[in-house]
C-alpha positions, 0 to 999 in steps of 0.5 A: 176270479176277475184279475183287477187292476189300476186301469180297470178297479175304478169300473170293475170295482167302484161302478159295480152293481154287485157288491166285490170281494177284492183279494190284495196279494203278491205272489212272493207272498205264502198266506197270499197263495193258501188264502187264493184257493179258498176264494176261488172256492166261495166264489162258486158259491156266490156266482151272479151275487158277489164279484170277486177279483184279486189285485196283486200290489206288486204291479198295483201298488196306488190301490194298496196304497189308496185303502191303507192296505199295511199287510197282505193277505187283505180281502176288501168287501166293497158295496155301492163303491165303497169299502164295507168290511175288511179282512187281514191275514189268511182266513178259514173259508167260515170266516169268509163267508161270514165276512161276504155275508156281512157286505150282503 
């Protein structure tokens, strides 16, 4: 899991050839650390296919700002710089995988 930030999201996630899970959290945040490990999991299973990264909003707060992000957890699908799917909340690792596979 790439860790993105202000600094880097417009290279990391806008300018990727690979479509980017981008994983919107905060560390005071308990859905936030149930969902982490069920990413990094999947993640696994898409390596060289799909990026994944997570973004805390506490420190990076313009990007959740930037895509109207109003509760955490929130997974953003991005392909071709764009957001292509959204998921809100603490999701089981099926409906991830058939999220990603959407953005496919």
């Amino acid at each position: 899991m790439l860790e993105f930030t202000s600094a880097n999201f417009e290279e990391e996630v806008l300018k990727s050839d690979l479509p980017v899970v981008v994983d919107l959290w905060a560390q005071w945040c308990q859905p936030c650390l149930k969902l982490g490990p069920i990413v990094e999991e999947v993640a696994k299973q898409y390596t060289g296919r799909v990026k994944f990264g997570k973004i805390n909003i506490d420190v990076h707060q313009d990007v959740a700002v930037k895509y109207g992000v109003m509760s955490i957890p929130t997974l953003l699908y991005f392909k071709n710089g764009e957001v292509a799917h959204k998921t809100v909340g603490l999701i089981p690792e099926k409906k991830l995988i058939e999220a990603i596979e959407k953005v496919l």
